[in-house]
C-alpha positions as a printed Julia matrix, in Angstrom:
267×3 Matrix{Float64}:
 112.92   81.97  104.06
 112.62   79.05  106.11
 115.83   79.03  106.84
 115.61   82.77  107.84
 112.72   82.06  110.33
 114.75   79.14  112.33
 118.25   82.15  112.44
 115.94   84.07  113.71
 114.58   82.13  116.61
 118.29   81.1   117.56
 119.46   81.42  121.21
 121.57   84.81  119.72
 118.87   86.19  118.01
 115.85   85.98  119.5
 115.98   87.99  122.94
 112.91   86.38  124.44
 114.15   82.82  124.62
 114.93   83.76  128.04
 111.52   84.42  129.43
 109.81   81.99  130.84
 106.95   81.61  128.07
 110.35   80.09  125.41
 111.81   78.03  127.56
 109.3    75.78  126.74
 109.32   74.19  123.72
 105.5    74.95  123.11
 106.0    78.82  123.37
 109.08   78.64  120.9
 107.04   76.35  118.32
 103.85   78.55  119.06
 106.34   81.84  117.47
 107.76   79.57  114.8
 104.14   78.24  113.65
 103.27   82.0   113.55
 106.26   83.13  111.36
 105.68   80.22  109.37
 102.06   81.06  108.79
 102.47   84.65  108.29
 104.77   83.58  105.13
 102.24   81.75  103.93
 100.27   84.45  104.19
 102.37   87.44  102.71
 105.32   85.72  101.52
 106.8    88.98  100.62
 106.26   90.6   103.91
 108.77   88.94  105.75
 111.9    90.74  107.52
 114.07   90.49  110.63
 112.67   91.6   113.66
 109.07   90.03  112.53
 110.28   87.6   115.32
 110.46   89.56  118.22
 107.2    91.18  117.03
 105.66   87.78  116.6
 106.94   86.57  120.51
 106.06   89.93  121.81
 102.34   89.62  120.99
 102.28   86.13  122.18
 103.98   87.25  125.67
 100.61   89.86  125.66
  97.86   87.48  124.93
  98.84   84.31  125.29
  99.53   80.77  124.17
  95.89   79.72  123.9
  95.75   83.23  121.39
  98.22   81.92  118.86
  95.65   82.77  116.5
  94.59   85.87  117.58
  98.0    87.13  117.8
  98.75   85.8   114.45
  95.61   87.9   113.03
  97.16   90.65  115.07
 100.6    90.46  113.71
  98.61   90.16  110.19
  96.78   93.78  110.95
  99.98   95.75  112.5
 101.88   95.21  108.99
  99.37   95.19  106.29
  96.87   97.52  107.82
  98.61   99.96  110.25
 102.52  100.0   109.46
 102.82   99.51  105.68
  99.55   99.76  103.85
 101.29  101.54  100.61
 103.78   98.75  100.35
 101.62   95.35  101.51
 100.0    94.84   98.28
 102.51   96.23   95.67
 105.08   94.71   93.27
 108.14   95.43   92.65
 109.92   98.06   95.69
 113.79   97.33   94.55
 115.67   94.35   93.8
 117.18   92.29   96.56
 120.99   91.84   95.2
 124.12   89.06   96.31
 126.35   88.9    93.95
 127.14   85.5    93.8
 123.28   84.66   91.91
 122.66   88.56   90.54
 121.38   86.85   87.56
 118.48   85.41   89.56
 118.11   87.86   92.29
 117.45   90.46   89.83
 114.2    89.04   89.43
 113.29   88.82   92.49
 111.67   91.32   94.91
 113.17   93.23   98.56
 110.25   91.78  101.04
 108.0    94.3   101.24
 108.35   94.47  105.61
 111.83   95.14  104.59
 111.05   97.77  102.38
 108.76   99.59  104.46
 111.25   99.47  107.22
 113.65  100.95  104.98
 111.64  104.24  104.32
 110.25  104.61  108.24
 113.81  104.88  108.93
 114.06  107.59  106.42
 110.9   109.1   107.82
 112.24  109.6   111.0
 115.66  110.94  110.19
 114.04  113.28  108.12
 111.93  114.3   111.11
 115.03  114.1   113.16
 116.72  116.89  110.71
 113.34  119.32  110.92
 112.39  118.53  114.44
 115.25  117.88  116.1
 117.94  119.94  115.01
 120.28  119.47  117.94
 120.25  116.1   117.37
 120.63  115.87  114.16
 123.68  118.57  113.78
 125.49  116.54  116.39
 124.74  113.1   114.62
 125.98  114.4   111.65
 129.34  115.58  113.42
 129.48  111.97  114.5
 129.31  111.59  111.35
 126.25  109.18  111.51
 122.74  109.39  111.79
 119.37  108.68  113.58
 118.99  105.4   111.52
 122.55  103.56  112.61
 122.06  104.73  116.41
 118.44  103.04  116.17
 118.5   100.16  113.77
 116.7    97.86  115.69
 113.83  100.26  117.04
 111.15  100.07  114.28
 112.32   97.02  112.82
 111.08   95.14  116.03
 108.62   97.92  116.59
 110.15   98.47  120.29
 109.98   95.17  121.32
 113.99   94.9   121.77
 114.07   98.46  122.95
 111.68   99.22  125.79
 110.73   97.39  128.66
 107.15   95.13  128.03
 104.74   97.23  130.01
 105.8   100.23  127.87
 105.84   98.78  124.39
 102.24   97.22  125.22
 101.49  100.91  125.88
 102.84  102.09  122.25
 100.89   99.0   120.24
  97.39  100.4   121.89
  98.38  103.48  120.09
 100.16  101.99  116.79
  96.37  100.02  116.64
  94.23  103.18  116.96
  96.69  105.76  115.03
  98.96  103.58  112.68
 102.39  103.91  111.41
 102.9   107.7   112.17
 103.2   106.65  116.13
 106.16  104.82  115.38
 107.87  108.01  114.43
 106.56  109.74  117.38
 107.97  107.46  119.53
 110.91  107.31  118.09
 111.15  111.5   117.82
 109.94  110.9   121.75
 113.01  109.12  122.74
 115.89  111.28  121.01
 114.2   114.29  122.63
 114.51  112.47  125.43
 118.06  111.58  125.15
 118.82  114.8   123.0
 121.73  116.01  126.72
 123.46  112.06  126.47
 123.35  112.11  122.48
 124.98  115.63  122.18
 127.74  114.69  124.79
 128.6   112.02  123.0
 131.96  111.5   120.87
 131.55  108.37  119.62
 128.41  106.62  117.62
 128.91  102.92  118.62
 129.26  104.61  121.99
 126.12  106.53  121.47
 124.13  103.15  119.75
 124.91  101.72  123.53
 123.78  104.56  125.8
 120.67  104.3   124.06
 120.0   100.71  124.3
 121.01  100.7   127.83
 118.58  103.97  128.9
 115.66  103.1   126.92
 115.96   99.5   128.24
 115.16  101.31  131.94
 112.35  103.47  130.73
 110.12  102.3   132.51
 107.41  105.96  132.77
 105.27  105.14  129.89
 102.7   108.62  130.58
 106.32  110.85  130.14
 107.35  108.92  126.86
 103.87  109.41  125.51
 103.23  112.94  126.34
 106.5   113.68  124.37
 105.86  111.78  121.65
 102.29  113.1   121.17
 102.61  116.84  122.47
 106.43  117.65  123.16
 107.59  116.73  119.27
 105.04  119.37  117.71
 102.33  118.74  115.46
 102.86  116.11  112.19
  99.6   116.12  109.75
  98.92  113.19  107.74
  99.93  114.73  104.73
 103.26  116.09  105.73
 103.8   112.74  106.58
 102.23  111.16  103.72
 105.15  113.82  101.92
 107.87  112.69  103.51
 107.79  109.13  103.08
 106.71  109.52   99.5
 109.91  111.3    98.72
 111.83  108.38  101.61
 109.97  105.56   99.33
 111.32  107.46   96.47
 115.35  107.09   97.81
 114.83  103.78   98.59
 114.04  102.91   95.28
 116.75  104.99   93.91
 119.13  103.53   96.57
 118.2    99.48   95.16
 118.38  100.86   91.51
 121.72  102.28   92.37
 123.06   98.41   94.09
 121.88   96.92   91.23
 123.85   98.81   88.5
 126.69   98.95   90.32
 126.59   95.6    90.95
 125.67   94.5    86.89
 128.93   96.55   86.27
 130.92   94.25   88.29
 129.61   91.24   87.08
 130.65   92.29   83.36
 134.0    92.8    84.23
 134.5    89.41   85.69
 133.26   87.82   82.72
């Protein structure tokens, strides 16, 4: 995982190196020291995009914070985002096929995981809430979760401008994980003319990284996520992402039969 940490710090990885807090040497090993720590920590709650999270929090409060941010970081996952994953065993099997025999014991990183069913949440939410949307993804033959990979995964940081994603962690710390699908919901709706004109889903994937990177009116991206995308109780929620943490575990189960299967007939 060490290994993982220093790919994802690289120059074509990490999209902060470029401000001026990582060009210095003490803001990139001030990130690292905090990825580093946070395995330590939760070994199993490591996953890509935990840097940009990591250097986002540190742009917010600080070099002389590094601990405070770590806490921080510490709180979003555990406490906020992933609660019903943080402290659980086994969520699927992480499989290459070139060590199945030991991977097979070994668990998918629990970040990863709950990353995995958000991004079922919200295409579910897409489909009931968003129909539009959703019927026109589906022409495209694609869906809400390959047009926004990156989105939860770095929890905005990669998507919207600073002064906006600050704005969505004040609410992700009050209200939890369910803002992240608000947002998310928020910004479709938003998009939901540019989406359904387009003919193309890597085309699409790039209008929406270049538009939400100029969003700059945090009050208009709020007020649609929390009034314009209808009402979402806890429970319905709570639903939803049972039955998402439910696919995801089929969806692991699946990889690692089918990948068993090939295994025996090489042997």
């Amino acid at each position: 995982m060490l290994l993982q940490v220093s790919e994802d710090l690289s120059p074509g990885i990490f999209q902060f190196r470029t401000h001026p807090l990582f060009k210095k040497q003490e803001g990139m090993d001030a990130v690292r020291r905090i990825l580093c720590g946070y395995l330590q920590h939760n070994p199993a709650g490591y996953f890509r995009g935990l840097a940009h999270i990591a250097g986002f929090l540190l742009i917010v409060m600080g070099l002389d914070s590094e601990q405070q941010a770590f806490w921080t970081l510490a709180a979003l996952l555990e406490d906020k985002l992933f609660p019903y994953c943080s402290g659980q065993g086994a969520h699927g099997i992480k499989v290459e096929l070139r060590v199945l025999d030991t991977l097979v014991a070994k668990k998918l990183p629990q970040g990863a995981y709950g990353i995995k069913v958000e991004l079922r949440v919200l295409d579910t939410l897409v489909a009931k809430k968003l129909p539009k949307v959703a019927s026109h993804l589906a022409k495209l033959e694609t869906n809400s979760t390959a047009v926004t990979p990156s989105w939860l995964s770095s929890l905005f940081t990669t998507t919207l401008p600073a002064e906006v994603t600050a704005r969505i962690f004040d609410c992700l710390l009050l209200e939890g994980s369910k803002v992240l699908q608000r947002v998310g919901l928020a910004l479709l709706k938003h998009y939901e003319t540019s989406i359904c004109a387009a003919s193309h889903a890597a085309q699409l994937r790039k209008v929406l990284d270049s538009r939400a990177a100029r969003l700059y009116d945090a009050e208009s991206l709020l007020n649609t996520a929390f009034k314009g995308v209808g009402a979402m109780p806890t429970a319905v929620i709570a639903g939803v992402r049972s039955a998402a943490a439910a696919a995801v575990d089929a969806q692991m189960e699946e990889q690692r039969r089918r990948l068993e299967l090939i295994v025996c007939r090489t042997h």
